[in-house]
C-alpha positions as CSV (number, residue, x, y, z in Angstrom):
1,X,7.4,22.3,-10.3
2,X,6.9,19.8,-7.6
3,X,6.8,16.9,-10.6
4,X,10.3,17.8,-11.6
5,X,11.9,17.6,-7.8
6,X,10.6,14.4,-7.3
7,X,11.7,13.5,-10.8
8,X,15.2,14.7,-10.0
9,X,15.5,13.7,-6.5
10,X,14.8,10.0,-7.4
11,X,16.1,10.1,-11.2
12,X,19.3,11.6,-10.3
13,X,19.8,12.1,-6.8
14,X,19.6,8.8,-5.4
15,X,21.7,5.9,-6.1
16,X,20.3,3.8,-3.8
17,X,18.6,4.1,-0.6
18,X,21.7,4.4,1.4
19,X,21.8,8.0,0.3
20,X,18.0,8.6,2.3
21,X,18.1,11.2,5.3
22,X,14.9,9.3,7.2
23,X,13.8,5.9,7.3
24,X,10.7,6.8,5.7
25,X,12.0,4.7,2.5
26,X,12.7,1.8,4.6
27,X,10.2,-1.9,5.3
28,X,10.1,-3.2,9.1
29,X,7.4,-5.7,8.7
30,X,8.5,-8.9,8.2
31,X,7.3,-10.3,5.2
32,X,5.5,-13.8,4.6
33,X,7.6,-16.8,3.4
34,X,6.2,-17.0,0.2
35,X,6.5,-12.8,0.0
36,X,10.3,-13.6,1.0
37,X,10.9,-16.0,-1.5
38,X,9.5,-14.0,-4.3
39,X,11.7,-10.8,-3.3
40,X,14.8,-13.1,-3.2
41,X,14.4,-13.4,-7.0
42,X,14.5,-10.3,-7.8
43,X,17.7,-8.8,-9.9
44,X,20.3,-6.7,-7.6
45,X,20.3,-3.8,-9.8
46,X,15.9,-3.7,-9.4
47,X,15.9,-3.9,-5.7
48,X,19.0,-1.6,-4.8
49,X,16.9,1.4,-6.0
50,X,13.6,0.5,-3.4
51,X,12.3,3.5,-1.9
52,X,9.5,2.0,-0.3
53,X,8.1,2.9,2.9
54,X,6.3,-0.4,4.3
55,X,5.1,-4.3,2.9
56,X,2.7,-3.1,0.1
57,X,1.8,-6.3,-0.9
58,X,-0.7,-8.5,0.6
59,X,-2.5,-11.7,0.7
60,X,-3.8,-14.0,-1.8
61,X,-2.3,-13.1,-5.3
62,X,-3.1,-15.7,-7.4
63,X,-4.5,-14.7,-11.1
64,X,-5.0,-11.1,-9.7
65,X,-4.6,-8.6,-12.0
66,X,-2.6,-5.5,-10.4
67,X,-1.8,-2.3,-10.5
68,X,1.8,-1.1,-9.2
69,X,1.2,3.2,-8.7
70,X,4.7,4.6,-8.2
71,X,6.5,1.2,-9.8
72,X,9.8,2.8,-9.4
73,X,12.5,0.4,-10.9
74,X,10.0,-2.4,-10.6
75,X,10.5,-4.2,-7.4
76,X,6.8,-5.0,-5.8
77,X,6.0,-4.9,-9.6
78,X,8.3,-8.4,-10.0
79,X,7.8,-9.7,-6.5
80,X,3.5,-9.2,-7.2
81,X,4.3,-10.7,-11.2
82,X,6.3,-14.3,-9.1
83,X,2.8,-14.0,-6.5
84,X,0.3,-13.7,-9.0
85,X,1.6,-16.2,-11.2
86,X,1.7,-16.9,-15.1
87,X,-2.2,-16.4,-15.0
88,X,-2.2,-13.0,-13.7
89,X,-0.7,-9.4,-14.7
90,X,0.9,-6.7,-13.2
91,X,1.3,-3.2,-14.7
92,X,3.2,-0.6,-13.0
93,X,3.1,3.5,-13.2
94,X,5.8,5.8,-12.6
95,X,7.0,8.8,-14.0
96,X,10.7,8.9,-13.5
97,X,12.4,7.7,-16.9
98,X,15.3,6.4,-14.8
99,X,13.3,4.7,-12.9
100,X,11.3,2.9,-15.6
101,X,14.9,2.7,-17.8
102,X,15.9,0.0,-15.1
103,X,12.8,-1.8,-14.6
104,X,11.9,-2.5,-18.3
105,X,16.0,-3.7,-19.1
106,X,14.7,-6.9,-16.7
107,X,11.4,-8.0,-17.6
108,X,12.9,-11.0,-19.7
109,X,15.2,-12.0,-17.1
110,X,12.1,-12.4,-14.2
111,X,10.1,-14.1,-16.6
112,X,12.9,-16.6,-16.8
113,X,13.9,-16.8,-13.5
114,X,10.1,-17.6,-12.7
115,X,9.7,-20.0,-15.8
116,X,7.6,-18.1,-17.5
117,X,7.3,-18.3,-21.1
118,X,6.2,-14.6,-21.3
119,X,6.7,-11.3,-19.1
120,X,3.5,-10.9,-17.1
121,X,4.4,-7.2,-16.5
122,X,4.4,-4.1,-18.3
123,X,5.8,-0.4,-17.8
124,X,3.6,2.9,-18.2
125,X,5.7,6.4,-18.0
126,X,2.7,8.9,-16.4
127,X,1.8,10.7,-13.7
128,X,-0.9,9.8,-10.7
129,X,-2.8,12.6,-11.6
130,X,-3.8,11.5,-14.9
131,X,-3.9,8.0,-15.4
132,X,-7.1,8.4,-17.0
133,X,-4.3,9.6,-20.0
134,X,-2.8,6.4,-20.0
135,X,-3.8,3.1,-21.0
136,X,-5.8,1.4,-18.4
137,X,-9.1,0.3,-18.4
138,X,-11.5,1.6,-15.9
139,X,-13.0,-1.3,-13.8
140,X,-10.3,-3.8,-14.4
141,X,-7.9,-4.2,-11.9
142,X,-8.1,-6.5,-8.6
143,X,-5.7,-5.0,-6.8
144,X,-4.0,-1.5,-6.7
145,X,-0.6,-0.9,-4.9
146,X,1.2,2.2,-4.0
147,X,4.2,2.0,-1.7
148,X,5.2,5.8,-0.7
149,X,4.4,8.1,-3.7
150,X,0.8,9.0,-3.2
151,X,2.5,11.7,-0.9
152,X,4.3,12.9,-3.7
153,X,1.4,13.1,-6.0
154,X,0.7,17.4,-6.4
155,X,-3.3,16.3,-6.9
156,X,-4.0,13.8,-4.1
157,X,-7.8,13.7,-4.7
158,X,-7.9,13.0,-8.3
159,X,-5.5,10.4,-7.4
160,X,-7.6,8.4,-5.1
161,X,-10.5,9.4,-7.5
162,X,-8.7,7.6,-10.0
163,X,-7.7,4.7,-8.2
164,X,-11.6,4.1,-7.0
165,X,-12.3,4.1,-10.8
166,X,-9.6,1.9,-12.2
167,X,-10.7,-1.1,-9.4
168,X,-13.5,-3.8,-10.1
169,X,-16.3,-4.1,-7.3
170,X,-15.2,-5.9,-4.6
171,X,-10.9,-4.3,-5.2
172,X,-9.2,-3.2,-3.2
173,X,-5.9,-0.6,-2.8
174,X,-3.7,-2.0,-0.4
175,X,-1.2,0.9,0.2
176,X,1.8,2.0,2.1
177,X,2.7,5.9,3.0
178,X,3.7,9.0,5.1
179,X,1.2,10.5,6.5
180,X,1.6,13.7,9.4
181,X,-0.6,15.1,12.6
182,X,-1.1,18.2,11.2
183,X,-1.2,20.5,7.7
184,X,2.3,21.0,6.5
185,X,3.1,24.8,6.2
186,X,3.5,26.2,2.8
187,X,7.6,26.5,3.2
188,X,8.3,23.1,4.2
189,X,6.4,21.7,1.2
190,X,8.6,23.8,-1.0
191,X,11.8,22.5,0.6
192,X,12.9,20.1,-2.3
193,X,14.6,17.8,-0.2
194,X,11.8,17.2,2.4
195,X,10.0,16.9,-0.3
196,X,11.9,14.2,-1.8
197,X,12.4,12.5,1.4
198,X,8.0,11.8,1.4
199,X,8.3,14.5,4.6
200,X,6.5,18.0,3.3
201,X,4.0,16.2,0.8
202,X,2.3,14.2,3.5
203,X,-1.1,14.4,4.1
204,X,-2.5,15.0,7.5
205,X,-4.1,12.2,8.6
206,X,-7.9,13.3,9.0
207,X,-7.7,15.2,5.5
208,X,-6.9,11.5,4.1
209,X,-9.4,9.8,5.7
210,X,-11.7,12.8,4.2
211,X,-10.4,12.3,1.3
212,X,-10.9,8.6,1.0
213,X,-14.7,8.8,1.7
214,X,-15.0,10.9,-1.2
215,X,-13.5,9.0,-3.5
216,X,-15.8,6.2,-2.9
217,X,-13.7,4.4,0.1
218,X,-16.4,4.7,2.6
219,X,-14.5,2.5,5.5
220,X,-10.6,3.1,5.4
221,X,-8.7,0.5,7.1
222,X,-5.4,0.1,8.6
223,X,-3.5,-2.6,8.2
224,X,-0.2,-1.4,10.0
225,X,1.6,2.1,11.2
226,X,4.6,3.1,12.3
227,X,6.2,6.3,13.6
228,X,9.0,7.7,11.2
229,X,12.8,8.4,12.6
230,X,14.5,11.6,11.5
231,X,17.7,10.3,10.7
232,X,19.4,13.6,9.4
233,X,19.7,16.2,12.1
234,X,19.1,19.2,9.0
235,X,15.7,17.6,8.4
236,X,14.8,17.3,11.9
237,X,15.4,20.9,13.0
238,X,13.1,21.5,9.7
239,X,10.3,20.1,10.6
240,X,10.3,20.8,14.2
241,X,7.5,19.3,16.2
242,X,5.7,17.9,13.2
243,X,4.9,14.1,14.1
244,X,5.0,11.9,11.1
245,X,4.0,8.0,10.5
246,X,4.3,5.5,8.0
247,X,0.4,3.5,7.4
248,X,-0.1,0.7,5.7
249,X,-3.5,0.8,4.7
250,X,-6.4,-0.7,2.7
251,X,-9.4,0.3,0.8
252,X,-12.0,-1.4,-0.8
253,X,-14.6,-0.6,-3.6
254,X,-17.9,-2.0,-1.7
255,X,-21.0,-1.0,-3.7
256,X,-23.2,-1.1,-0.5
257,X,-20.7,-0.4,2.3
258,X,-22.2,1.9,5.3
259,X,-20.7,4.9,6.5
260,X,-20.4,3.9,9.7
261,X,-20.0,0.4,11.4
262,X,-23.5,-0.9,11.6
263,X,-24.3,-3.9,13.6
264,X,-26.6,-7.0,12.0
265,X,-26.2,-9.7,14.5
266,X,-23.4,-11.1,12.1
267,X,-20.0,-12.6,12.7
268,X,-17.6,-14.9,10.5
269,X,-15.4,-17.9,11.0
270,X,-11.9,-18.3,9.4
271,X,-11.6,-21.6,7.7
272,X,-7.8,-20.9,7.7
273,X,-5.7,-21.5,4.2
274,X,-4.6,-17.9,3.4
275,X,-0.4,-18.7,3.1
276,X,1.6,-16.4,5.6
277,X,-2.2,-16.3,7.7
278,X,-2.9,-20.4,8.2
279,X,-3.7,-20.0,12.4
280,X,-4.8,-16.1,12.3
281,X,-6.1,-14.1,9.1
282,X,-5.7,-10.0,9.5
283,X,-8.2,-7.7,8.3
284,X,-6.4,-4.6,9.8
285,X,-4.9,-3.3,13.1
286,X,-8.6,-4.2,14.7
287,X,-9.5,-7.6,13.2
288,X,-7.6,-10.5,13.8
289,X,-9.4,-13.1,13.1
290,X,-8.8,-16.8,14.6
291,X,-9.3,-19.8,12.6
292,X,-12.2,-21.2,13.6
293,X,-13.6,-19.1,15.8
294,X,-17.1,-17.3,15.9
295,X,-16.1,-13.8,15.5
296,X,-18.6,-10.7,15.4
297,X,-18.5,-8.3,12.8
298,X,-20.0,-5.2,11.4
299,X,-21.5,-4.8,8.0
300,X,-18.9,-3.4,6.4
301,X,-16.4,-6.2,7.7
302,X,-18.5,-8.5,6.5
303,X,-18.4,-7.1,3.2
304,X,-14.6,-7.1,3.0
305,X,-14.8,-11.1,4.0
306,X,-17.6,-12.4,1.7
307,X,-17.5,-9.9,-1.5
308,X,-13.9,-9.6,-2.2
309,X,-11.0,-12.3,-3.1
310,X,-11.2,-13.1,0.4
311,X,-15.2,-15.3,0.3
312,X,-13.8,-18.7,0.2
313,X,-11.8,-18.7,3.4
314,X,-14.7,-17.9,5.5
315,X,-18.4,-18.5,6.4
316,X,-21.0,-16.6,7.8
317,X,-23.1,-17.1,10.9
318,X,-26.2,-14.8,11.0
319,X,-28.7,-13.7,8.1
320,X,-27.9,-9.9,8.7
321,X,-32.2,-8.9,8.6
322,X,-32.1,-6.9,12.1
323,X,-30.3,-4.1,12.1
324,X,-29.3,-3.7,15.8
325,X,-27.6,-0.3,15.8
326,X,-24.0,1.1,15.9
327,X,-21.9,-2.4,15.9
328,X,-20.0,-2.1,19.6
329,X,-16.3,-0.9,20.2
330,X,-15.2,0.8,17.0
331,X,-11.6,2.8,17.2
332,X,-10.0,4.5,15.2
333,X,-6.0,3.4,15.5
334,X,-3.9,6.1,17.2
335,X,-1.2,5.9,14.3
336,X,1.3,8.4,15.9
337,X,1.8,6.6,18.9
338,X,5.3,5.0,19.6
339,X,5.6,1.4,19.0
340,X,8.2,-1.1,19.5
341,X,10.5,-1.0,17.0
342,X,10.9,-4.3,15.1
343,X,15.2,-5.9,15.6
344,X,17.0,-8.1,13.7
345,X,14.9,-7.7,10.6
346,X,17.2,-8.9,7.6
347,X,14.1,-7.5,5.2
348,X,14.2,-3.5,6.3
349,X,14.9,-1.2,3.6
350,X,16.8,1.9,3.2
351,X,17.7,2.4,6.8
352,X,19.3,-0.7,8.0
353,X,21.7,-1.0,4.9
354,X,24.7,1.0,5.4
């Protein structure tokens, strides 16, 4: 049942996401000049119907082969096909025909806008749940996105199970969603338009992070987070004093990643060069790493630096052969804290565009 609101909510009753009743749909970070130009290249019709709910689309593109979860009408899926270039290939999921109806009529026109001589995209009608149904080969992608839908997935689990299976060692899935402080009740996740709004299919935070683990992502990482503004005064006497926020997060298949953050006398050095990150490359919310630099890290750090798309912009310092305990000062982020909203931003989504 839950497949058909969400089919109907953004099939039929959105036009565009002026007609959202949060800002849940809606981008605040500012996006890199080279993101920027790619998303000014996209066609009008393609990025009037982004429902998005934060950047999902990160650093160093080139040749990647990627995964769109939740394409939509197709917007990352063009931006990440202009970022990854001629060499590499996006594919994008969704199971709204609408959706997908708009996104296929363009992929001749992007390819010629980039100067291409071929699409480097294509379009897959599924659901999340079982995309071991559709055509994609286990182990193959570089990079899987997802910007606000794995909260509308029924099967959450077998969702992130997929996703771990789909990636090649050293992948990641660099993600953006709604995520609350506690279990939604039973009623609320039955109210279609919460629902469709990426309110009542949240997951509470600690159930993903359990949830991660188990698919394989032994050391979630958060990139960004934002608290969500009820914009509709209905849905906010709904939901009472449920807190909700929007994460932009990351996980990475690491065959020999610890549980924990384990401490081997380690650190790295930026050698700078990542476009958008030439002074300061970000890991997440807890690494911000200067160029140049000595900067300590734990094991599993290390792994995201040195055996991912990331190993030529940094060297290591330390052999890593004493194993010297818990590594020192590890916190998880308090993602439902207020922060400073972001002004001025001509690159916000659905809430800034009436």
């Amino acid at each position: 049942m839950l497949h058909e609101v969400v089919k109907t909510y953004y099939g039929d009753t959105l036009g565009g996401t002026c007609d959202l009743k949060t800002d849940a749909c809606s981008t605040l970070e500012i996006p890199t000049l080279q993101i920027r130009d790619a998303l000014s290249l996209i066609h009008d019709e393609v990025s009037s119907r982004y429902y998005g709910c934060g950047l999902a689309i990160p650093e160093c593109l080139d040749g990647l082969k990627v995964l769109d979860l939740g394409c939509g009408a197709g917007r990352d899926v063009y931006a990440l096909a202009k970022l990854v270039g001629p060499n590499g290939h996006v594919t994008g999921v969704d199971m709204t025909p609408e959706q997908l109806e708009v996104a296929r009529a363009h992929e001749t026109w992007h390819a010629e806008k980039f100067g291409y001589d071929n699409p480097n995209t294509r379009f897959l009608e599924g659901y999340l749940e079982k995309l071991d149904e559709l055509d994609l080969e286990k182990g193959s992608f570089d990079l899987i996105i997802s910007n606000c839908v794995f909260n509308l997935c029924v099967d959450k689990p077998a969702v992130f199970k997929a996703t771990y299976d789909l990636l090649k060692d050293g992948g990641e899935v660099y993600f953006a969603d709604v995520y609350s402080d506690r279990r939604i009740p039973q009623h609320l996740i039955e109210d279609e338009v919460l629902y469709g709004e990426c309110l009542s299919g949240a997951l509470y935070w600690d159930d993903y992070i359990q949830i991660a683990k188990t698919a394989g992502f032994l050391d979630p990482r958060v990139f960004d987070h934002r608290p969500l503004s009820i914009i509709d005064q209905k849905v906010k006497d709904k939901i009472e004093s449920i807190k909700f926020a929007s994460v932009t997060a990351r996980l990475m298949k690491l065959e020999n990643a610890d549980a924990g953050c384990e401490d081997y006398g380690q650190a790295v050095i930026y050698k700078g060069g990542v476009p958008g990150m030439e002074r300061v490359f970000k890991l997440d919310t807890d690494h911000e790493i200067e160029a140049g630099r000595v900067f300590p890290v734990c094991g599993n750090t290390l792994s995201m630096l040195k055996d991912t798309r990331f190993t030529s912009y940094f060297e290591v310092v330390g052999e890593g052969k004493t194993h010297f305990g818990k590594f020192p000062n590890c916190k998880a982020p308090q993602i439902f804290e207020d922060v400073p909203a972001v002004e001025n931003n001509p690159f916000s989504g659905g809430s800034s565009c009436c």
